[in-house]
Steps between C-alpha positions, in 0.01 A plus 500: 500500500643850426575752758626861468817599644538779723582717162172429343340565795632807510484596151100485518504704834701765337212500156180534725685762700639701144075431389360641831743832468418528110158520618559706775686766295269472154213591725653760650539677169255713272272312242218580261189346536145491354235533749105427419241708640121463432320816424124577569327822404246707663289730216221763546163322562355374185807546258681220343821474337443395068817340522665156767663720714828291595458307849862450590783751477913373504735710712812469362747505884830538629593377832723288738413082447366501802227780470398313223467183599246621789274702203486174294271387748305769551174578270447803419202688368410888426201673423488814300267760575409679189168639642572862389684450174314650138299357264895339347793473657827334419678354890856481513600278771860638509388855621285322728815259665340562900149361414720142452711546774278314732655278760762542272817512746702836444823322424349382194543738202237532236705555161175489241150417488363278195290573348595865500202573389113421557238666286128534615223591326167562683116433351202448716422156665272326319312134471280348255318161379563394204411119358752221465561348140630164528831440258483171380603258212241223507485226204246229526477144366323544138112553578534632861477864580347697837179552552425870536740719687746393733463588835751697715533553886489827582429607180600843590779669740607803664798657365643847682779700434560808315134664323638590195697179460142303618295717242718267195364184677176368392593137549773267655608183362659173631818324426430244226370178568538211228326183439490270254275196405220600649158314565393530825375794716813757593581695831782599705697832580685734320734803602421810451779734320662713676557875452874486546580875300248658676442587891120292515415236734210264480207367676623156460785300324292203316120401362352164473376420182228219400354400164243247395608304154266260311555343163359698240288411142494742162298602302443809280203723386448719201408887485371746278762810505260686264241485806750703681538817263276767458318434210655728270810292562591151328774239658674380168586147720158441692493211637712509838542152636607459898669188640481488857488227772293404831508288764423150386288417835250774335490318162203350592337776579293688241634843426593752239814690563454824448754817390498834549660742223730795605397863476775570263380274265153634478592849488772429249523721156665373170827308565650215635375359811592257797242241601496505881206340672447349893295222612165583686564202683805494798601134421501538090833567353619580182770361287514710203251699298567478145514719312668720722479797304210627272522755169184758578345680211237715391249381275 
């Protein structure tokens, strides 16, 4: 078995002690450090700032090893009262060193403040409720489809922030959701986006979303565009034929589906024209609509 002599013995004595004293003396000396503090900012009742006002600040330090090694475990945290500033105002944290200073020891030099700069620009706090469109990409095994809409949980939120950034809203979507293959009925949750550019928070972070889904049967019906024109007015390609589908469970039933022209098409002058129409009925749906554009003329 080996065993040190008396010099190996002493040689590892003599490189803890040489450690312990290059400690000693390297913590002892002057050193530049980066210090985190979290801001927080008190405004004038009912203003907001348009833009994410930064929540942490870095104080760039100088000090002794020691002094620093206490303030690594300290956290620290200001808050900046802005109460009385004007409608804009740009806040430079390096004419502003004492408001970071906070059980900050005095040995410890502040040497810059980043970032050196913090912009704010007030508008009136606002909220509003606006719906929720759900993003999704939904394919379905051939003949299956939903059956009317789908429905979403809450189908609406509260957004506040900013008024004149809320007045651009009118809705809020999700993250996408995709699914494939589809045959049976659909639900589960999806995230709602968040505002990331902009200083807006939201009544809630995700929506449930369910959906009933049926296989479908087609058919297709003819129309008269003529029927559709003021009389003075002739479709050169009459005959508008629509293929749509509906659930096969109602196939047995007796109905007539039933379409509904758009406005624009009634009212239309000479020219071309699109063929848009919408099923009376919530759980018809239409394919395609051929043709899709008409030639109007006057007799």
């Amino acid at each position: 078995m080996f065993q040190p002599g008396r010099n190996t013995i002493r040689f590892f004595y003599c490189l803890i002690i040489s450690c312990f004293m290059w400690l000693f003396i390297s913590m002892n000396r002057l050193h530049d450090y980066k210090i985190s503090v979290g801001v927080t900012y008190q405004l004038a009742e009912n203003t907001i700032s348009k833009n994410r006002l930064p929540d942490h600040v870095d104080l760039n330090v100088s000090a002794t090893g020691w002094k620093l090694l206490r303030a690594l475990f300290i956290e620290r945290n200001v808050e900046l009262d802005l109460r009385n500033t004007e409608i804009s105002k740009i806040f430079l944290p390096n004419e502003n060193v004492l408001l970071f200073t906070n059980d900050l020891p005095s040995d410890i030099a502040i040497n810059a403040i980043t970032p050196d700069t913090i912009l704010i620009d007030y508008d009136e706090k606002g909220s509003k409720k606006i719906p929720v469109v759900l993003n999704s990409d939904f394919t379905f095994k051939e003949n299956y489809d939903i059956v009317g809409e789908i429905k979403i949980i809450p189908d609406s939120i509260l957004i506040m922030g900013p008024k004149t950034i809320l007045d651009t809203y009118q809705t809020w979507t999700t993250e996408i959701i995709h699914k494939e293959d589809i045959d049976k009925n659909i639900s589960g949750n999806a995230a709602l986006k968040r505002a990331d550019k902009e200083n807006i928070s939201l009544s809630a972070i995700a929506i449930q979303y369910q959906a009933k889904v049926t296989e479908y049967e087609s058919s297709n019906i003819t129309f008269d565009a003529d029927s559709y024109v003021d009389e003075e007015f002739v479709v050169v390609q009459d005959e508008i034929r629509v293929y749509y589908k509906f659930p096969k469970d109602s196939a047995s039933q007796t109905f007539q589906a039933e379409f509904i022209i758009s406005e624009d098409f009634r009212s239309a002058d000479e020219g071309y024209r699109e063929i848009v129409m919408e099923p009376l009925s919530s759980f018809v749906k239409i394919d395609s609509i051929l043709p899709a554009i008409v030639e109007i003329k006057r007799k």
